[in-house]
C-alpha positions in Angstrom: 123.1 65.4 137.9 123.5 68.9 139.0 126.5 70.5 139.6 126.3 72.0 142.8 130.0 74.1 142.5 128.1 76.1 140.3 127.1 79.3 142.0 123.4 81.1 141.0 124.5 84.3 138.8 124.6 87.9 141.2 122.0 89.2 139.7 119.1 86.9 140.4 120.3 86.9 143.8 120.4 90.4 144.6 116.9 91.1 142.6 115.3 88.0 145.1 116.8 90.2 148.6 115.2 93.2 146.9 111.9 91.5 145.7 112.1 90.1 149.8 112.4 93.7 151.6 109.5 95.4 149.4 107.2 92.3 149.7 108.0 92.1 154.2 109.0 95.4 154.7 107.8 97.9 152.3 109.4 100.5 150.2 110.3 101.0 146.4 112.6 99.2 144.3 113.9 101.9 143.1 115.0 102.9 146.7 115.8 99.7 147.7 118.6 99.0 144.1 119.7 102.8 145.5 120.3 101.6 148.6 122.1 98.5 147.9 124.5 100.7 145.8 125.1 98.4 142.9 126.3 100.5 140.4 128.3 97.8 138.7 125.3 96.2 137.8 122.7 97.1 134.9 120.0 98.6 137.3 117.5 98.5 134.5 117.6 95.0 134.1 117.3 94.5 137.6 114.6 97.0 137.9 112.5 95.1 135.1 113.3 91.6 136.5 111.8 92.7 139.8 108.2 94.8 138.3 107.9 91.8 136.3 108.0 89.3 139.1 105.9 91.5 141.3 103.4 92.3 138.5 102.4 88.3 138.2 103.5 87.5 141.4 99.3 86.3 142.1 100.1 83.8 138.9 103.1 82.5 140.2 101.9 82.0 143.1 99.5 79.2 142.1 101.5 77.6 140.0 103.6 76.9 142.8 100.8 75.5 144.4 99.5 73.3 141.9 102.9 71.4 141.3 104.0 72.0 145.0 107.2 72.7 143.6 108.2 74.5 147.2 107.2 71.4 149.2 109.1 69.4 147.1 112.1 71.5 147.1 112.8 71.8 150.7 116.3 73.4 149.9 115.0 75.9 147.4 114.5 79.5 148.3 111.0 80.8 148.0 112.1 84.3 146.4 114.7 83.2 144.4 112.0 81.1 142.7 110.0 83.6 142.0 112.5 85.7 139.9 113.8 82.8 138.1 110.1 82.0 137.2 109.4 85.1 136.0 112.7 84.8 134.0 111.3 81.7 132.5 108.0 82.6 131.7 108.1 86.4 130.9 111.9 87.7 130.3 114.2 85.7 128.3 112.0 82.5 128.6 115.1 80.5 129.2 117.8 79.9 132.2 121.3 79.2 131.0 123.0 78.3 134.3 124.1 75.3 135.5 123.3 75.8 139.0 121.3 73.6 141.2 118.2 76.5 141.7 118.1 77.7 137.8 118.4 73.6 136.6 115.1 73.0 139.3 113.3 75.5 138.0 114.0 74.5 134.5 112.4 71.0 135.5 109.4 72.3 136.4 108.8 74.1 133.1 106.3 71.8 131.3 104.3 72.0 134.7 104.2 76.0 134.6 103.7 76.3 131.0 100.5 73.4 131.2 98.8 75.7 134.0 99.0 78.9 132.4 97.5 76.9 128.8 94.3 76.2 131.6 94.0 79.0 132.9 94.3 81.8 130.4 91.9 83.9 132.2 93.9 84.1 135.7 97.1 84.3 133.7 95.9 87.7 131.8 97.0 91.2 133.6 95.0 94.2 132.8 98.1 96.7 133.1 97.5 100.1 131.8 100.7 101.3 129.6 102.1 104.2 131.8 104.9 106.6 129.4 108.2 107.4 130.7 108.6 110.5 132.8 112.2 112.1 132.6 112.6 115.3 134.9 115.6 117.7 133.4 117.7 118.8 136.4 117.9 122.7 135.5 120.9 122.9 137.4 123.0 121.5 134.7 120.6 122.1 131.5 117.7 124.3 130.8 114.4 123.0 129.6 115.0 124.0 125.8 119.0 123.2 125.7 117.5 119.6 126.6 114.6 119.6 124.1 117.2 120.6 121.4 119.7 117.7 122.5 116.7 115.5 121.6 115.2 116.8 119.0 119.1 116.3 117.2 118.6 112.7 118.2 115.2 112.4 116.4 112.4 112.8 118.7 109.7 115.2 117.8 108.5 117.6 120.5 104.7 118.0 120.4 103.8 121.2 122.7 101.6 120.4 126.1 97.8 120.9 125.2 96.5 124.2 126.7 93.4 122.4 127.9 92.7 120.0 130.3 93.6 117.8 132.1 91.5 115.0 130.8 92.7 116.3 127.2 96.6 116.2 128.5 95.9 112.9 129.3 94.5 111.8 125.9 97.6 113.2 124.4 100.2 111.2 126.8 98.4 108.1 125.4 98.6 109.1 121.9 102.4 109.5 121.7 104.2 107.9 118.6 107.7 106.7 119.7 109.3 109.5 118.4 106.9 112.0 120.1 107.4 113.8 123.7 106.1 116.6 125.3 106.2 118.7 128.5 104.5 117.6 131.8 100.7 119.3 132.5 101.7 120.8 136.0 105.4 120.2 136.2 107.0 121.5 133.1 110.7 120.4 134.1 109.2 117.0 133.3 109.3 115.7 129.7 106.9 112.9 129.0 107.8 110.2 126.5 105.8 107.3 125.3 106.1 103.4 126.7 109.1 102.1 126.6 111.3 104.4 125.9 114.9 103.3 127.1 117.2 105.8 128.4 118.8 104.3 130.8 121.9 104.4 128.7 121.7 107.5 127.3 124.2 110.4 127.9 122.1 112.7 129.4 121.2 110.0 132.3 124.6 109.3 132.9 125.9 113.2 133.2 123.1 113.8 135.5 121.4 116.1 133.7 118.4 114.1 133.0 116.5 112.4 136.3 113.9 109.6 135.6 111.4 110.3 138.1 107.8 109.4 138.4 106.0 112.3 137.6 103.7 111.9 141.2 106.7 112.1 143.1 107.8 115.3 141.5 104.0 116.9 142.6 105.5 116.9 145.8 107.5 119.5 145.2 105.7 121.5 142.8 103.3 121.9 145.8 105.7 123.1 148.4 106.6 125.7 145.9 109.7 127.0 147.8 110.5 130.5 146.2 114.4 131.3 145.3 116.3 131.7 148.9 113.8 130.2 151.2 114.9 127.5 154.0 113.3 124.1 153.0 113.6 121.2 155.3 113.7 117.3 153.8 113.5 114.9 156.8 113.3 111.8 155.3 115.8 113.1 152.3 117.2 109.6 150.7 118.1 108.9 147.8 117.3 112.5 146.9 114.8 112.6 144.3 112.6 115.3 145.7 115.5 117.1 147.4 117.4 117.7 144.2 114.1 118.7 142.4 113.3 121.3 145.1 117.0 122.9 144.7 116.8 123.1 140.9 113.2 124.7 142.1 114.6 127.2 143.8 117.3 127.6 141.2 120.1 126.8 144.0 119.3 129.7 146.3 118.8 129.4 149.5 119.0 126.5 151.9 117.7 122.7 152.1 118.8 120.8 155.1 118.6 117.2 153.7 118.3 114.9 156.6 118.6 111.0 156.9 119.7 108.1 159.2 120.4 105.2 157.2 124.2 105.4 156.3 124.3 103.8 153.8 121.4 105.8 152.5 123.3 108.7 153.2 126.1 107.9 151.4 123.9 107.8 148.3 121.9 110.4 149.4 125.4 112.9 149.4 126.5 111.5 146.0 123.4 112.0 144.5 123.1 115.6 145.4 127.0 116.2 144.4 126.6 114.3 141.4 123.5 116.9 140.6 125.3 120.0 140.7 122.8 120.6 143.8 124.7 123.0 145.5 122.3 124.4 148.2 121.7 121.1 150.1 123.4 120.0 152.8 123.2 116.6 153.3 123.0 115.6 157.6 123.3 112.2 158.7 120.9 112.1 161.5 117.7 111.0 162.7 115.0 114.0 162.0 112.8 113.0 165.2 116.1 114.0 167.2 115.9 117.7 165.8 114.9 119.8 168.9 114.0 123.0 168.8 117.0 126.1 168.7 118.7 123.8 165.6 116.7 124.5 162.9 114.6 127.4 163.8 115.1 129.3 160.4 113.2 126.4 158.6 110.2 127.7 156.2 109.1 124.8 154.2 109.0 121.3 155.4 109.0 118.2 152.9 107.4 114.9 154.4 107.9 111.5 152.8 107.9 108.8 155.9 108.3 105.3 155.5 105.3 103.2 153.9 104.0 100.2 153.0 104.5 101.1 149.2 101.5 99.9 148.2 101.3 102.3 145.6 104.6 101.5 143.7 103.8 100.0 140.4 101.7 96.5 140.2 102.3 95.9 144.2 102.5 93.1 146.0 100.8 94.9 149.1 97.4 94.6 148.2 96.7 93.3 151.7 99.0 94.2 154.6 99.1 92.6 158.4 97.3 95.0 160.9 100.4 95.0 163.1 102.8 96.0 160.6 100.2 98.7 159.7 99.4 100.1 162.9 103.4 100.3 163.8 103.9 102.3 160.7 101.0 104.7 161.2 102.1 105.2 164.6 105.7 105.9 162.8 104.2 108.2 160.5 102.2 110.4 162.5 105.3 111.2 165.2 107.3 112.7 161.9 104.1 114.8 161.4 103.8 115.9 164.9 107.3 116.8 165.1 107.2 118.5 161.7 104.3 120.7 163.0 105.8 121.8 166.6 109.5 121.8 166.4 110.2 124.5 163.4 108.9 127.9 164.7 109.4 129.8 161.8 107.4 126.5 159.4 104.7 127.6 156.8 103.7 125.0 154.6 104.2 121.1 155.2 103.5 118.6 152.2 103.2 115.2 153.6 103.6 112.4 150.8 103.5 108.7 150.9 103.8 106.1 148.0 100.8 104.3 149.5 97.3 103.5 148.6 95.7 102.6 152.2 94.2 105.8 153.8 95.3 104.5 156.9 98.8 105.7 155.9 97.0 109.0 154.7 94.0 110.2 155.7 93.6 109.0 159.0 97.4 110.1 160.0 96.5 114.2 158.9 92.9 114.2 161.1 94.6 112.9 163.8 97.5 114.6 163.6 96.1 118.3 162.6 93.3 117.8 165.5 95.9 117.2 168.2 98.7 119.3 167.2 99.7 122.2 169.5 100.0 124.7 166.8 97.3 125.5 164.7 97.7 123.9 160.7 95.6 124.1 158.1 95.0 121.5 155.3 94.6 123.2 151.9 92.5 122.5 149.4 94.6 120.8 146.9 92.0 120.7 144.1 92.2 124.4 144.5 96.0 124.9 144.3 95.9 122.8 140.7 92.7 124.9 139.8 90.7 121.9 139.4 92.8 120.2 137.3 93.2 116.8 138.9 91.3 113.9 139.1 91.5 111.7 142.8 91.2 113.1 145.8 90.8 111.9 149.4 87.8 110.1 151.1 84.5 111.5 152.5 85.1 109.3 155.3 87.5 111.4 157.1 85.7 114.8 156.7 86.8 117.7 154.9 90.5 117.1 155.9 89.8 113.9 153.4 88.6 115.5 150.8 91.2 118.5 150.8 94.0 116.0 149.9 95.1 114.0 146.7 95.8 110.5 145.3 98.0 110.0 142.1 96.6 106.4 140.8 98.0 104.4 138.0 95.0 103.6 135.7 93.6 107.3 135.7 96.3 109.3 136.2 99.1 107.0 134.2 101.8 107.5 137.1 102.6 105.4 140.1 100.5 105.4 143.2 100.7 108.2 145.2 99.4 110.5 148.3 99.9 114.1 148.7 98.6 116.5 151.5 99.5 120.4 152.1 99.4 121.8 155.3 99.8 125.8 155.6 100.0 127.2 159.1 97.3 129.7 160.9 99.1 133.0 159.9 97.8 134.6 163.7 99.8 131.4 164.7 102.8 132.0 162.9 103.0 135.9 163.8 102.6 134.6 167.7 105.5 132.1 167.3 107.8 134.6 165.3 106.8 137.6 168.2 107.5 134.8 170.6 110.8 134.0 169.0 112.1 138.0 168.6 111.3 138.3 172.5 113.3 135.3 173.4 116.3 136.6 171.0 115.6 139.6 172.7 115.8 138.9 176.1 118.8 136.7 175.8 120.7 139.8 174.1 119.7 141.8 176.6 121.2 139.5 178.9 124.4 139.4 177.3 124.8 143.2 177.0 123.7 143.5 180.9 126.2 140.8 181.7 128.7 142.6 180.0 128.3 145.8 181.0 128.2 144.7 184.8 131.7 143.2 184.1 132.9 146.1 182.5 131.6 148.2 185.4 132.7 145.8 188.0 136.4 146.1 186.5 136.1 149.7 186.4 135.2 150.0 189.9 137.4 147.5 191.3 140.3 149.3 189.6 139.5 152.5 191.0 139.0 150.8 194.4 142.2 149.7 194.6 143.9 152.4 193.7 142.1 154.0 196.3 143.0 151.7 198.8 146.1 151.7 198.2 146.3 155.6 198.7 144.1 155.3 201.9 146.4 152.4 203.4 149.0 154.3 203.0 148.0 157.1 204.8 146.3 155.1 207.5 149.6 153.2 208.5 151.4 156.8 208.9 148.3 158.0 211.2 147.7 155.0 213.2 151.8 155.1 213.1 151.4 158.4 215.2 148.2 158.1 216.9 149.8 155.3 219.0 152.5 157.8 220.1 150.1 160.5 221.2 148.0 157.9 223.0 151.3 156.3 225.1 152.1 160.0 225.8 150.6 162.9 228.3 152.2 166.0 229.4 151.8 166.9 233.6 152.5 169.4 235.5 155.3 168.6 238.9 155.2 170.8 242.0 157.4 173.1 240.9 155.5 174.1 237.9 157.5 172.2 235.1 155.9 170.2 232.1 156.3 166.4 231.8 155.8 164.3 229.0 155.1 161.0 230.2 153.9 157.4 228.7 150.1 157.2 230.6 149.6 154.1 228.0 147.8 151.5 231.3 147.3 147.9 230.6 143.7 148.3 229.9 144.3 150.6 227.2 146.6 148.8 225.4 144.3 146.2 225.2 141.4 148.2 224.0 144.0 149.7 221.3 144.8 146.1 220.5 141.2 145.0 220.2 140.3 147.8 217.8 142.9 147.3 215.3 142.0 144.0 215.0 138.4 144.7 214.5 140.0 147.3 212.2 142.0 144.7 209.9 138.3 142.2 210.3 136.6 144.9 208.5 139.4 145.6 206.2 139.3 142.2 204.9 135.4 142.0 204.6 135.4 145.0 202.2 133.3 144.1 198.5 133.0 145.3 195.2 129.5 146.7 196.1 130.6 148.4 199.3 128.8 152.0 198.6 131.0 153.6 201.8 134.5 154.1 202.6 136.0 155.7 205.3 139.4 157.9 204.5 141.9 158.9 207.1 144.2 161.1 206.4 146.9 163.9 207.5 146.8 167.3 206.3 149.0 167.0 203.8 147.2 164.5 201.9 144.2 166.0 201.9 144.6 167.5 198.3 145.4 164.7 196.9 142.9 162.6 198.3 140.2 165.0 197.3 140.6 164.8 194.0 140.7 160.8 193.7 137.1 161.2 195.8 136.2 164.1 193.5 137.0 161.1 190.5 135.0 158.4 192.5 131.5 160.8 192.9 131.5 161.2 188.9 130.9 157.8 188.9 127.8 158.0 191.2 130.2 156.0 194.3 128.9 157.8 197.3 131.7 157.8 200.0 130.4 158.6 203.7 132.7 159.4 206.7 133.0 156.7 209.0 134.3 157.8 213.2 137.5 155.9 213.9 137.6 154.3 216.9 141.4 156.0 218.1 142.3 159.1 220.4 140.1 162.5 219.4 143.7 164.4 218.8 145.5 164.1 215.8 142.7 162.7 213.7 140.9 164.0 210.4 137.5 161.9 209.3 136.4 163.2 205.9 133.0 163.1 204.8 131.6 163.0 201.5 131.9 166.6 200.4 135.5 166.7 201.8 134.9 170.2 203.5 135.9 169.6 207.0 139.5 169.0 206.8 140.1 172.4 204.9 138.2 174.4 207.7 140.3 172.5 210.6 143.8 172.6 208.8 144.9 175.9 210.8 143.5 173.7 214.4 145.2 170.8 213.9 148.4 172.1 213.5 148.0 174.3 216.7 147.1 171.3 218.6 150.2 169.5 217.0 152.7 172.5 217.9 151.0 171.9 221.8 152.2 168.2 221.4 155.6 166.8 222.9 156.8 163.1 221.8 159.2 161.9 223.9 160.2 159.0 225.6 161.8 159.2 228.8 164.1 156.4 230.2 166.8 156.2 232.8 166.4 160.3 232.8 167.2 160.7 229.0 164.8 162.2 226.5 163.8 160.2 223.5 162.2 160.6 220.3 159.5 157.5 220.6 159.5 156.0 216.8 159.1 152.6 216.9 155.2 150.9 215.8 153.5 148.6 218.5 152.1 145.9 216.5 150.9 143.5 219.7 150.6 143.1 223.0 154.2 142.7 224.3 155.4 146.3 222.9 152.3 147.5 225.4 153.6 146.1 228.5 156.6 147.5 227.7 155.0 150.9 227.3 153.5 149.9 230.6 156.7 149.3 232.2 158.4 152.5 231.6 155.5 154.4 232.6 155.8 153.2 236.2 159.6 153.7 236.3 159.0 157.4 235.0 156.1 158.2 237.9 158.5 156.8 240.9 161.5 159.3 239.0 159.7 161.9 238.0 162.9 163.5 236.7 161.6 166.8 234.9 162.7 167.3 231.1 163.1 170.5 229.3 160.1 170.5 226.1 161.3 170.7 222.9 159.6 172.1 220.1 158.5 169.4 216.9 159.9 169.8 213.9 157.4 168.7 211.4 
């Protein structure tokens, strides 16, 4: 009987979700157990549970059809089966729970263990031992502190062979377990043999060691970012490259580490803290959404889209749906374009994939470099590692093909792996920089024309003002005693006596009315720009006034005279040069001794000083006119006192 309280131990389950997503969706385990964040559980032991499943997953596969354990066991999950199989037959060869999965498979163990005795042949996997690549993050140790921390624990450092690459890779091969040496191309990457286990070790837990493939790590060695440059990671998580590339540039400069998973994020930030990485800044954001004007001091770009991870040890992904292929192509080759067209100041691109199908490679970089707006270049990597490599891209796709790389497992001893580096046309790069400094340009020009223009416009409307304040002034005292000289004439009676009388008619009083209303109209409409403006003044203000005009020309405000529309006596226009008043002062003040202002009512001299502001103070005017003509009572003149 089974005991179906029993619940199926954590880790099977978690390692059958992961097995699921990298067998349906893609991707590498070793991103997936990042993603999922389990810390608290022994990621190496998950790690190997999963390989092991995936590396006889064809064998397990037909043993399940040749007892139809899956048809039989409606209830049992397909996945889950798998790792517990692999548990059975090639970890600990034994399941010690008691729950209703572990106990089924358990039953089915004489059934497995009969087919694999038949078919010997099938059940044999020709996997080439690959060594253990540790990368030594030089942000926390140097290369020889690190290969004296393990030559006190008892390895022997053998020195890298100074000749090729087919004899580096004879040596990798030959390692003793106590041997390890430094990587061919990448010499922040230690090599040890098979097997090695340091998942535990201290190094790995302080951060200062990093077990990374050695094919991911080419990555960067071919960006070669010098110390300070600007380095873009678009698809950053869980940080493997980006922490390599800031140890790289020996944490001087800038990498902008984007990703928009969150929880991906979240380990992506941890990771780089944890590092000592210092010079990343981790964004949680979708790359494709970059536009341009963000990131516009970008240099280097690193590339590593979402695959089918077909390269990633023994892989299930030998075949993949077309669908599923197409959509990620079509996925892979917008991060490109954007890459190429969005970063202005961008001179080299390595684009990287963890798949095998040149579909994912090949094909994406023709179709991509042919189309792009800008003009890239695909460099001969066989060139930049001075022939020291051994796969390369296919014929098929031209010389773009053959100017890019493959990392492959049996030749090469490292996971499977693409690489391609694109440099930009450097005629293309000077245009887009020249094109860049004239836009800066332009829109500091802008802002120091804009400024200036305020500063000018405040300047000017302050001395406007004051101006108008002046002029106002001395406008309301003229137009104050232009209306008395206008209501006022002097006659001459029969007997030969002067009279000052109020001649002011109806008509006129309306036209006066008329014009200082068009007066005040015009007043009102005055602007800032307003290159003429007409001054009336008295005499005595002429000095003054003079020298605020004689302010206003230095700043290149031309002032022109404008007629007013009142009386010809009593009035002063000033033109620009100010010259006329000074030659008529002696005339005007003849013309004012000649003057008489008086008002005369019910036979009695008055001095007129009141202001007619509308039309009722003129009929007034027009009143006492008439009273004065049908009187005509003579007054003696009396001389002004001004």
């Amino acid at each position: 009987m089974f005991e179906h309280s029993v619940k199926v131990p954590r880790h099977y389950k978690v390692a059958a979700n992961i097995l699921k997503k990298v067998s349906t969706e893609g991707g590498s385990v070793k991103t997936l157990l990042y993603d999922d964040k389990l810390r608290h559980f022994r990621t190496n032991v998950l790690f190997a549970l999963i390989t092991e499943t995936i590396k006889h997953s064809d064998v397990i596969n037909k043993i399940f059809e040749s007892c139809d354990i899956l048809q039989n066991e409606i209830r049992l999950d397909p996945w889950l089966a798998k790792i517990l199989t692999a548990e059975l037959l090639y970890g600990k060869k034994v399941l010690p729970g008691k729950s209703k999965p572990e106990q089924t498979i358990s039953s089915y163990k004489e059934n497995f263990e009969k087919y694999l005795s038949e078919h010997q042949d099938d059940s044999q996997i020709q996997d080439v031992p690959k060594p253990r690549y540790v990368r030594i993050n030089t942000n926390l140790l140097t290369t020889s502190d690190a290969i004296r921390a393990f030559q006190d624990e008892g390895y022997h450092f053998v020195r890298c062979t100074s000749g090729s690459y087919e004899d580096y890779l004879k040596q990798i091969q030959n390692l003793s377990e106590e041997d390890f040496t430094q990587d061919y191309h990448v010499k922040t990457i230690f090599v040890f043999p098979p097997g090695t286990k340091l998942h535990d070790h201290e190094l790995y837990f302080e951060s200062k060691i990093i077990l990374q493939n050695k094919a991911t790590a080419m990555a960067v060695h071919l960006l070669a970012p010098p110390s300070g440059s600007i380095v873009l990671d678009m698809c950053a998580a869980p940080g493997m490259k980006t922490t390599q590339t800031a140890a790289y540039m020996r944490n001087n400069g800038k990498i902008y580490a984007i990703e928009r998973n969150e929880k991906r994020f979240e380990t992506l930030r941890d990771f780089v803290n944890k590092t000592g990485s210092h010079c990343v800044e981790p964004i949680h954001r979708d790359c494709l959404e970059i536009k341009k004007g963000e990131f516009d001091d970008v240099e280097y770009i690193l590339l590593d889209p979402s695959c089918s991870g077909s390269g990633m040890d023994i892989s299930v992904h030998n075949y993949i749906e077309e669908s599923r292929l197409a959509k990620l192509t079509s996925l892979q080759e917008k991060f490109l374009k954007h890459a190429m067209n969005a970063f202005p100041r961008a001179k080299r691109i390595v684009y990287s994939t963890c798949s095998l199908f040149p579909e994912e490679n090949e094909r994406v970089i023709t179709n991509v470099v042919k189309t792009s707006r800008t003009k890239w270049r695909v460099q001969d990597v066989k060139e930049l590692l001075k022939g020291q490599w051994k796969n390369f891209g296919s014929a098929m796709y031209g010389s773009m093909g053959t100017r890019c790389m493959y990392a492959r497992q049996d030749s090469d001893l490292t996971t499977g792996f693409f690489l391609a580096v694109l440099d930009r046309d450097p005629k293309d790069l000077e245009k887009s920089l020249k094109n860049q400094e004239q836009n800066g340009e332009v829109v500091e020009e802008e802002v120091c024309e804009k400024d200036k223009e305020s500063k000018a416009d405040y300047e000017q409307d302050r001395d406007v003002n004051e101006l108008d304040t002046q002029v106002d002034s001395v406008q309301k005292r003229k137009r104050k005693k232009e209306r008395s000289d206008e209501t006022h004439s002097t006659i001459i009676d029969s007997e030969g006596n002067n009279l000052i009388v109020d001649t002011m008619s109806e008509d006129n009083a309306l036209r006066v009315s008329e014009s200082e209303t068009s007066k005040k109209k015009k007043k009102k409409k005055k602007s800032k720009d307003t290159e003429y403006y007409s001054i009336e003044i008295t005499t005595e203000n002429n000095i003054d006034i003079n020298e605020k005009h004689n302010k206003m020309l230095n700043k290149n405000k031309v002032y022109d005279t404008v007629k007013c529309e009142n009386t010809e006596k009593d009035k002063l226009i000033v033109d620009a040069d100010l010259e006329e008043p000074v030659k008529k002062k002696k005339k005007k003040k003849d013309k004012r001794d000649e003057t008489e202002e008086y008002n005369v009512e019910n036979g009695n001299a008055k001095r007129q000083s009141k202001k007619r502001s509308n039309n009722n103070d003129f009929n007034e005017i027009a009143e006492k006119t008439e009273n004065i003509e049908s009187d005509k009572v003579p007054k003696k003149k009396k001389k002004n006192k001004n």
